[in-house]
N, C-alpha and C positions, 0 to 999 in steps of 0.2 A: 535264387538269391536276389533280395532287392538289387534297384540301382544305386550305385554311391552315390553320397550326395558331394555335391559342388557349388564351389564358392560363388557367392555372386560376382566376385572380382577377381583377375586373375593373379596379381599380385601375393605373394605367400602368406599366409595368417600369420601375426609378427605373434611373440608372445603373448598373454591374457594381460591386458592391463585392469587393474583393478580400480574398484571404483573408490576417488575419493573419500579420505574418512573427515567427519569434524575437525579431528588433532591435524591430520595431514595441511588440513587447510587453515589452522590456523596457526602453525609452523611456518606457512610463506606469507604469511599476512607481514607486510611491513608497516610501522605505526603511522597512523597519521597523523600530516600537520595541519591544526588548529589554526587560524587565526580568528580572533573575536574582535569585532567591531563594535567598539564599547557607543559610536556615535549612534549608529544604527540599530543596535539592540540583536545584531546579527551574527552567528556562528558559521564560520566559513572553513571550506576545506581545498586545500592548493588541490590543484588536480593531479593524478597518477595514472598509471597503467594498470587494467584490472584485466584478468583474462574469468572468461566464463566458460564454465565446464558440464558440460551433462553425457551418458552415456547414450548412443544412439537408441532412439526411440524405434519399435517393432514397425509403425509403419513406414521410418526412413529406412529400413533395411532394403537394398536392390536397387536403392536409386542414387544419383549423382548427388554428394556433395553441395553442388554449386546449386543443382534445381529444389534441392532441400529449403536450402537460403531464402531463396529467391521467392518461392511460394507459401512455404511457414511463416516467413519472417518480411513482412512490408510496408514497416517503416522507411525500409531505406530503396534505393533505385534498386534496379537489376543490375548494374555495373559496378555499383559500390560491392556486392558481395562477388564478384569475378574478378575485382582488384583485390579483394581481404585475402580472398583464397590464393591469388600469385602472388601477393606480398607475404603468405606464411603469416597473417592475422588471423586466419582461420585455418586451423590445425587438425589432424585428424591422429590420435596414439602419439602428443608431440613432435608430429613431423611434417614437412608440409608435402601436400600432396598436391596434385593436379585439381583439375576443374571438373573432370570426370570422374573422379575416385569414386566409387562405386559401394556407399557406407553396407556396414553386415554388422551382425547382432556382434557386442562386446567391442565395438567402435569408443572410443574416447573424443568428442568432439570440442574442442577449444576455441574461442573465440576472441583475442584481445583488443579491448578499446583504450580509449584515452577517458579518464571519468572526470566529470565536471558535475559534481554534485551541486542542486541546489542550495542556498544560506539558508538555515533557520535560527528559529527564536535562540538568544542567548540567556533566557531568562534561569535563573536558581533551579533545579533539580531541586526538589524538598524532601526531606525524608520523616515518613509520617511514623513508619516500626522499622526494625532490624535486630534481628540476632543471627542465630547461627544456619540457621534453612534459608531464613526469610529475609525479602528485601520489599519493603513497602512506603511509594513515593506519592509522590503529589505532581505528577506531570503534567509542565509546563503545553500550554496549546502551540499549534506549528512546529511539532516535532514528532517527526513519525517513529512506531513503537520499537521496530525493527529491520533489518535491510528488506528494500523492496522498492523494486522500477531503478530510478535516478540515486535514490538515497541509499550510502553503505555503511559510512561512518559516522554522519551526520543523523544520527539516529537515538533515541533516548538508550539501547543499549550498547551501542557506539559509543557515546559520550561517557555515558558508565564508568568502561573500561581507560579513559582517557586517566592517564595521570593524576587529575585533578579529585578524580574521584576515587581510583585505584581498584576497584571490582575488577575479577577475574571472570566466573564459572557463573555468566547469569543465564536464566532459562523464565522467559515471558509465561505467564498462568495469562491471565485475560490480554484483550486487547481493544483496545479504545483509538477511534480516529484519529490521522494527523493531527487534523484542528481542533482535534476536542480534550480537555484538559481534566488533572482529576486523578481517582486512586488508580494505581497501576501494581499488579502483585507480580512478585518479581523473585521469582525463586530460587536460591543459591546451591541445590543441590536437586538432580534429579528424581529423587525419589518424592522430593515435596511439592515439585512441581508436576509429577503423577499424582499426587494424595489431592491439591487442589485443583488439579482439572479431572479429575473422578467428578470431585464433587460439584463441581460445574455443570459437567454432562447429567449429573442427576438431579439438576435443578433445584439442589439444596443450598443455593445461596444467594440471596435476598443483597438487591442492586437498588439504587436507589440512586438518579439522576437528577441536577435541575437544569432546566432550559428558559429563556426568556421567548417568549414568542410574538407573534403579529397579532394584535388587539385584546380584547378585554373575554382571557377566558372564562367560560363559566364556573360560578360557583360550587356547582355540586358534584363528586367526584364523579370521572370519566375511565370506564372499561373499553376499550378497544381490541375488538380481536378480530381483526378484519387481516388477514391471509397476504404476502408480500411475493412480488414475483419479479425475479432478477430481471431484468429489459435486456441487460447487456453485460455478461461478468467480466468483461474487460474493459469496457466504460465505466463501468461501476454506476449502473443509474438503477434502483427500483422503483415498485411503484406497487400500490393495493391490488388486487386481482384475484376471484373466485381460482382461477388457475394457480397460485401462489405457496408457499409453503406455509400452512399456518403459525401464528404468533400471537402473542396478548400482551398489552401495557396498560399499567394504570395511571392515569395522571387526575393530578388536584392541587387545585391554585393553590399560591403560596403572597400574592399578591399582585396590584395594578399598580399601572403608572399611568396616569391620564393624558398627562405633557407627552409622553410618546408614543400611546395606544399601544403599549406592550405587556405582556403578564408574565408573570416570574411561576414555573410550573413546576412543583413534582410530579418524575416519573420512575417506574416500576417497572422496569422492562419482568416477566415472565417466563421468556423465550429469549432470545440468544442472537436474532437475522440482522443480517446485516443492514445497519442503518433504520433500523425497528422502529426508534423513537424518532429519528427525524422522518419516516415516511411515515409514522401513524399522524403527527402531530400535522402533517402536511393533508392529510386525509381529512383531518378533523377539520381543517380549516383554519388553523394557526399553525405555520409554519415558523420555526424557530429564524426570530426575527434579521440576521445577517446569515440563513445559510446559501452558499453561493448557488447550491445545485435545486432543493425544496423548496427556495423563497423566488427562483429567479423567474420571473415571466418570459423573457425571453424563450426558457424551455417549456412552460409548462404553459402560459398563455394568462391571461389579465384576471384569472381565478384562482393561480395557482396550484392547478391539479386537486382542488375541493371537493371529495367524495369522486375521486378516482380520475382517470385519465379516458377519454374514449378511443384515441389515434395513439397507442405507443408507439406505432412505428414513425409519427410526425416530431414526436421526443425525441427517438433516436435520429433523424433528421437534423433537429435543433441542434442537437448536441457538436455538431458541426461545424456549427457557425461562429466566426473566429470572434465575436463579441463575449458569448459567454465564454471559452477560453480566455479571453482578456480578463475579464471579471473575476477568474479565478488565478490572475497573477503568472498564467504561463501560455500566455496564448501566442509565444515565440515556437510551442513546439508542436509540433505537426500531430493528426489523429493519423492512426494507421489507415493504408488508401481504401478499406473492406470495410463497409461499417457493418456487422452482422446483424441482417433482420431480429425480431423478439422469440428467443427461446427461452426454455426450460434448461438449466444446467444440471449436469450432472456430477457427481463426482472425478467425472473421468476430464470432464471440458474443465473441472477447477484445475485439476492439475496437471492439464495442457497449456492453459493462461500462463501456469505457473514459469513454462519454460521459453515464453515470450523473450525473457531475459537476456539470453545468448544471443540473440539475434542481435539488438543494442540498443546501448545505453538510453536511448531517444524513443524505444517503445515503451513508453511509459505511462499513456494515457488512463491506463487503472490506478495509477500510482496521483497521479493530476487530481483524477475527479476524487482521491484520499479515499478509494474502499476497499479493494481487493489488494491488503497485504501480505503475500507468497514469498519464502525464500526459492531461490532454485535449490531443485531436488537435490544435487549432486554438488553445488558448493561453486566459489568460486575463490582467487586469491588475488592481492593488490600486489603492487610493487612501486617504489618512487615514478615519479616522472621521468626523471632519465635514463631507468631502467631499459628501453628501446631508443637507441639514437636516434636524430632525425634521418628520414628514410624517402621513398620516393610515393608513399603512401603517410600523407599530414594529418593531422590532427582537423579536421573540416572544425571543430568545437572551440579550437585554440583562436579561429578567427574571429570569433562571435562573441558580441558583446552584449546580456542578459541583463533587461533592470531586474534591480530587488524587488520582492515584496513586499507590497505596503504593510505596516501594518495591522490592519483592517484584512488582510489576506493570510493572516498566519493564525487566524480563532474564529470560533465562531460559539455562540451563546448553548454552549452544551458544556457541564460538567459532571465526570464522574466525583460523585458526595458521599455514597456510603459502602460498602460491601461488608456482609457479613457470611459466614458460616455456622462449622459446627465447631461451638467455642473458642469463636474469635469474633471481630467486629472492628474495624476500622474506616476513621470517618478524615475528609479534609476540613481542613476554614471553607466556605463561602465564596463562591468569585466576590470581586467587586462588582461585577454586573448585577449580583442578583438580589443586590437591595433595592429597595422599594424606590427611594428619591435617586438611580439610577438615570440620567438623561442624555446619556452620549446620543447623536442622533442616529438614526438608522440607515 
């Protein structure tokens, strides 16, 4: 007769908790408060209590709670997570346990913080189609697509849902960067939003981008299929590389500006990779003219990474350095202390990234550099702010006081312009950036 088996803990196995559903989680959602800052152009959200939820992951089973913390999760000190865990901020099956509870498979692990969402853009939500499947908008730049890092409600399907707009049941089809503005499909019933992301994955539907870029591109159309390789899926930094996943974009001026040495470009993305068209355009030697990450010399050096990088690991380096953080408006919040040397991701590291979450609210740096947007797996729920008394464990976030974003730090010269399928086809207006007599300076 085999040997039984035994628990890694000695403690009883409490009943099976199951794993949050959708409905579950958005039954404890409490709404959020809005305020808009009509001076500032800025959509702000008071702060609450949000607790994050994921089921123990196979390789935390057998080990301590607190040393899970402490080496998954480090953004924050070692003590911060051996205080969350004796103040019951860090929960195991909602209860709190010791420092050494000893997590096992069908673990329930909770974590509640105090959230202090970023401001974004307050600009008009536009709506380009709508019927009864379909939601199809014109989103505003500086507003990320869906919750991910810092941002929950403060999100284009966040705001959605807000009063003003009144949507209930939205489910995201594509997705387009924070900073980048543009068509957004936006599906109101599951099954449509199956039907167009089939046809996404089958690359039956024709995208069509413009970008303003750095100098006077050439006249005659440009194929690019030069291969993209993640540097860091938690930095979110790419870059060209024979090692890369393959990709193709086309791009073809649309016009110059001489006063600014900038070109107004269509692009054609092919492929689907993240950041496709700003690392192609970066390759090509026109870097899309304010991007904070593509344009910036501080990372990539006084060429701006022009037919490729030769030291990725001297980028990931850079990436570091609390200037470029500044230049991208958030250089108040710290990189995780690991910068992980250049790999190859796999599907298993995206959705390890993914539960960076729970650890808190401050590990956010995928979220900063706007690439890698993940919901967590399992869900999470808000609650007011005074949902938790004040306690002997404060709010470290309540003390701190964050400038806004300029401006200048919530866009950058990327628009989603057209998307079509199989009999449909919807287009926006134009930025104001991408006509010709355009001079803002760079």
């Amino acid at each position: 007769m085999g040997k039984k088996r035994t628990h890694a803990s000695d403690e009883p196995r409490p009943a099976k908790i199951r794993k949050p559903t959708a409905a579950d989680l958005e039954a404890e959602q409490s709404p959020p408060e809005f305020i808009i800052d009509e001076e500032k152009g800025l959509r702000r959200v008071v702060p609450y209590w949000f607790t994050h939820r994921t089921m123990a992951k196979g390789r935390w089973w057998g080990r301590k709670v607190l040393e899970v913390f402490q080496k998954e999760f480090q953004d924050q000190p070692p003590d911060y997570y051996k205080r969350a865990i004796e103040a019951g901020k860090i929960s195991v099956n909602h209860e709190q346990k010791s420092i050494d509870y000893v997590l096992r498979n069908g673990d329930l692990v909770s974590h509640s913080t105090h959230r202090h969402e970023p401001p974004v853009s307050n600009a008009n939500i536009s709506i380009v189609f709508q019927d009864d499947d379909l939601l199809v908008i014109d989103k505003p730049p500086g507003i990320p697509v869906h919750p991910s890092g810092r941002y929950n409600h403060n999100t284009v399907l966040g705001i959605l849902k807000a009063p003003e707009y009144g949507f209930k049941n939205l489910f995201s089809v594509n997705r387009i960067d924070r900073l980048t503005s543009g068509i957004l499909l936006v599906a109101l019933r599951k099954d449509k939003a199956a039907e167009l992301a089939a046809q996404l994955a089958d690359r039956t539907v024709e995208k069509t981008y413009l970008s303003r870029v750095k100098g006077r591109f050439p006249s005659e159309p440009i194929h690019c299929a030069e291969p993209i390789l993640v540097l860091s899926n938690k930095l979110g930094v790419n870059t060209v590389s024979p090692e890369g996943r393959p990709c193709e974009t086309n791009f073809t001026l649309l016009n110059y500006n001489p006063e600014t040495d900038t070109s107004v470009v269509v692009c054609e993305p092919k492929t689907g990779r993240t950041h496709q068209i700003r690392v192609h355009l970066q390759f090509l030697g026109y870097p899309i003219a304010n991007d904070p990450i593509y344009c910036n010399t501080d990372l990539w050096g006084p060429d701006l990474g022009k037919g490729g990088v030769k030291d990725p690991q001297q980028v990931m380096e850079n990436i570091k350095n609390a200037k470029f953080l500044a230049d991208l408006g958030e250089g108040v919040i710290d990189l995780p202390s690991v910068v992980p040397a250049v790999e190859k991701v796999t599907a298993q590291q995206i959705s390890d990234a993914s539960e960076e979450t729970i650890g808190s609210e401050t590990a956010a740096t995928a979220d900063i550099l706007n690439v890698n947007e993940k919901t967590l797996d399992s869900g999470s729920s808000s609650k007011p702010a005074d949902a938790h008394p004040a306690d002997a464990f404060p709010c470290a976030e309540c003390a701190i006081t964050r400038p806004d974003p300029l401006p200048s730090q919530l866009r950058i010269f990327l628009h989603s312009w057209k998307y079509s399928g199989q009999g449909w086809a919807y287009e926006t207006k134009m930025p104001e950036w991408a006509e010709e007599t355009f001079s803002e300076k760079q």
